[in-house]
N, C-alpha and C positions, 0 to 999 in steps of 0.2 A: 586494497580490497577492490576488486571489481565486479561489479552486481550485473545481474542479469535478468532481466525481466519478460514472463510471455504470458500470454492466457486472454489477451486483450481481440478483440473482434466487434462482428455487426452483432447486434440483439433486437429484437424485440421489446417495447415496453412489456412488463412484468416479466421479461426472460431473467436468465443468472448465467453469471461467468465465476470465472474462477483463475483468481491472478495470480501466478508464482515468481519468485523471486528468491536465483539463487547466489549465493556469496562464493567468492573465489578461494575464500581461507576460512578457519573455523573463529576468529577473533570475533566474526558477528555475533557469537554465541554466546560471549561475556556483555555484548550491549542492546540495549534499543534499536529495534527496525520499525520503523513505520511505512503509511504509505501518503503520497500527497499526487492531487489532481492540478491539471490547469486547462481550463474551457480556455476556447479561441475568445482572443481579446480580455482574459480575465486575469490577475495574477494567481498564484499557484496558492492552494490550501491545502489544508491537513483534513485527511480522511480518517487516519488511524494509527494507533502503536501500541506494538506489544514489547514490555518490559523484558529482561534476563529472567526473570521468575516466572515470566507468563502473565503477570495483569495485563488489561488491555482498557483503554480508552477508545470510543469512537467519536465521531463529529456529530454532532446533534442531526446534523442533513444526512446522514447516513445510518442513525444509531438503529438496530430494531433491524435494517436490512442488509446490512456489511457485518464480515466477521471476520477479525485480525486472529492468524496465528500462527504457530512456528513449529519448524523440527529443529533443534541446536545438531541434532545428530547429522542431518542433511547439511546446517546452514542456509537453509530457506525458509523464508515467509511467505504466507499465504493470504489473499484477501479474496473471500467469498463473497460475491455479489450476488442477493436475490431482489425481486422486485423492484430490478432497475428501470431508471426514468430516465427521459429524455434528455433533463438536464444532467446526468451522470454524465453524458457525452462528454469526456478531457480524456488528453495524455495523462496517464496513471504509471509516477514515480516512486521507487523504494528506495530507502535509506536506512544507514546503518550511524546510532545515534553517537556519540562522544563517548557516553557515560553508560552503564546498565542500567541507567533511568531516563528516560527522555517525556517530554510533552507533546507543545501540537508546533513549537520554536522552530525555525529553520535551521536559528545557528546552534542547537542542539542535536543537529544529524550532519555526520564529517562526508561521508561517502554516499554516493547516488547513480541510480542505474540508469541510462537510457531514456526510458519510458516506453510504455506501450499505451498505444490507441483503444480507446473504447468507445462505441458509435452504438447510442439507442436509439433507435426508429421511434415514432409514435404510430 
């Protein structure tokens, strides 16, 4: 499976983007995608993931202004950023989980796209 990820850019503090993320095959559709960030000099964390059924988990530093979610029909995930911050600024990677359930685990995501850049001004 090969992921592909765009929607990453400059913003503004309290601007919104909108990050996609598309699968190569439709097998994403049976598991967990999520999304994880990594600021310069930081190890990489968990932003977000949506389940095979569609529940969704977010990260407490995120929760209220990110919103995970999916077309199985596309094979894309989505992560809407509003009233983003400063520290939002990391590469923003998607993953495609093991299982049709996954957490915030690394080694519960098998497949991972690229990354795209996202850069908030203050």
């Amino acid at each position: 499976v090969q992921l592909q990820a765009s929607g990453g850019g400059l913003v503004q503090a309290g601007g919104s983007l909108r990050l996609t993320c598309a699968a190569s095959r439709r097998t994403s559709s049976n598991n967990a995608m999520g999304w994880f960030r990594q600021a310069p000099g930081k190890e990489r964390e968990f932003v977000a993931r949506i389940n095979w059924n569609g529940s969704t988990y977010h990260a407490d530093s995120v929760k209220g202004r990110f919103t995970i979610s999916r077309d199985n029909a596309k094979s894309t995930v989505y992560l809407q950023m509003n009233s983003l911050k400063p520290e939002d600024t990391a590469v923003y990677y998607c993953a495609v989980g093991v299982r049709p359930y996954a957490g915030s685990e690394f080694s519960e995501y098998r497949y991972w796209g690229q990354g795209t850049q996202v850069t908030v001004s203050s």
